[in-house]
C-alpha angles and dihedrals in degrees: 000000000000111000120211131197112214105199099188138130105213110089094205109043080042095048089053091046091056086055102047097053088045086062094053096050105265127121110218141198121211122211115188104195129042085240093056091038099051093045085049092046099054090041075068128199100131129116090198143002146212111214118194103230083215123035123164097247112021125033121236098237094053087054092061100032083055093048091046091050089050093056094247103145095188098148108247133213107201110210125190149141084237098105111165117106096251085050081057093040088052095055093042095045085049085058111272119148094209136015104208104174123220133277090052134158119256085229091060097046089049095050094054100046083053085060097049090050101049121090135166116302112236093214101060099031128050118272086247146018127203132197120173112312080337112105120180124190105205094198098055093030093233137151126211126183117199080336095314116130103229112190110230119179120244097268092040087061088055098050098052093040085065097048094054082047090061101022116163091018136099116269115191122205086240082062091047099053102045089041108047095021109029096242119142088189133044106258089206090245136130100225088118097063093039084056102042084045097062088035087062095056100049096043107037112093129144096283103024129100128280125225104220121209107214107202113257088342104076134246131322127194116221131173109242114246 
């Protein structure tokens, strides 16, 4: 049973999200204040959690930055009544896997847990994928580059798995977005480029391989030369 944390200040909107998710199988905490969530959080034992973009102590962006520095890769779905585009920048870039804005359907929030939390099935996959100097285990979900361990967050995984997986070849955004979030329409975000972006940093060394931008059309991944 997947277990979920729900850092959010509001009794009622967390209290709904509790239910839902029991409904769907999972057990949840609930942590009322930032404070109370981070030190849960870091205590661990999540598969997932739901991160109030506002609290009244803590806010929501310092929790996660603070998870990612410590090296916690829960995924983490950001929610907030903070809708604009930068609002959602902002969450992504602190280390959020998602940005869902408030009010949301219960629907919506638990498919896209359901997405954070699904990863290649062993079974049906092999155990590791290589591209170039990038090598990818599928099992431990870990990236090593010419032997060196780089730490990818969960969605970032994701995201490069599925462009080894198509490496050379044309990836749309379309593609992008049904494929490593679960979307069958274009939301009109930027959470892609904010992804690839850090992707890239963390990626792009003298001998890996390079995600291209091609101009209106989408991404490729080639290897450099």
């Amino acid at each position: 049973m997947n277990r979920a944390l729900i850092i959010e200040d509001d009794e009622v909107t967390a209290q709904g999200i509790v239910a839902e998710l029991a409904l769907n199988g999972f057990t949840a905490q609930w942590a009322a204040t930032g404070r109370d969530g981070l030190a849960m959080a870091i205590a661990g034992g999540h598969d997932v959690i739901t991160l109030d973009r506002m609290l009244p102590d803590f806010d929501g962006l310092t929790i996660v930055s603070t998870l990612r520095q410590l090296n916690i890769q829960t995924p983490v779905l950001m929610v907030s009544a903070l809708s604009d585009v930068d609002q959602r920048v902002k969450g992504l870039r602190s280390g959020g896997d998602d940005y869902l804005t408030k009010p949301f359907s219960m629907v919506e929030l638990i498919a896209r847990i359901e997405v954070l939390l699904r990863s290649p099935d062993p079974a049906n996959c092999d155990h590791r994928l290589s591209f170039g100097s990038v090598v990818l285990d599928l099992i431990e979900q870990q990236l090593t580059i010419d032997d060196v361990p780089v730490l990818l967050l969960p969605t970032e995984f994701k995201l490069l798995t599925y462009f080894v997986r198509n490496a050379g070849q044309l990836v749309t955004r379309t593609m992008l977005f049904q494929e490593v979030w679960g979307y069958h329409f274009d939301p009109g975000t930027n959470i892609i480029e904010v992804h690839i972006a850090r992707l890239r940093k963390k990626i792009e060394g003298q001998r890996s391989p390079l995600i291209q931008t091609v101009r209106g059309a989408g991404y490729v991944l080639v290897e450099k030369h």
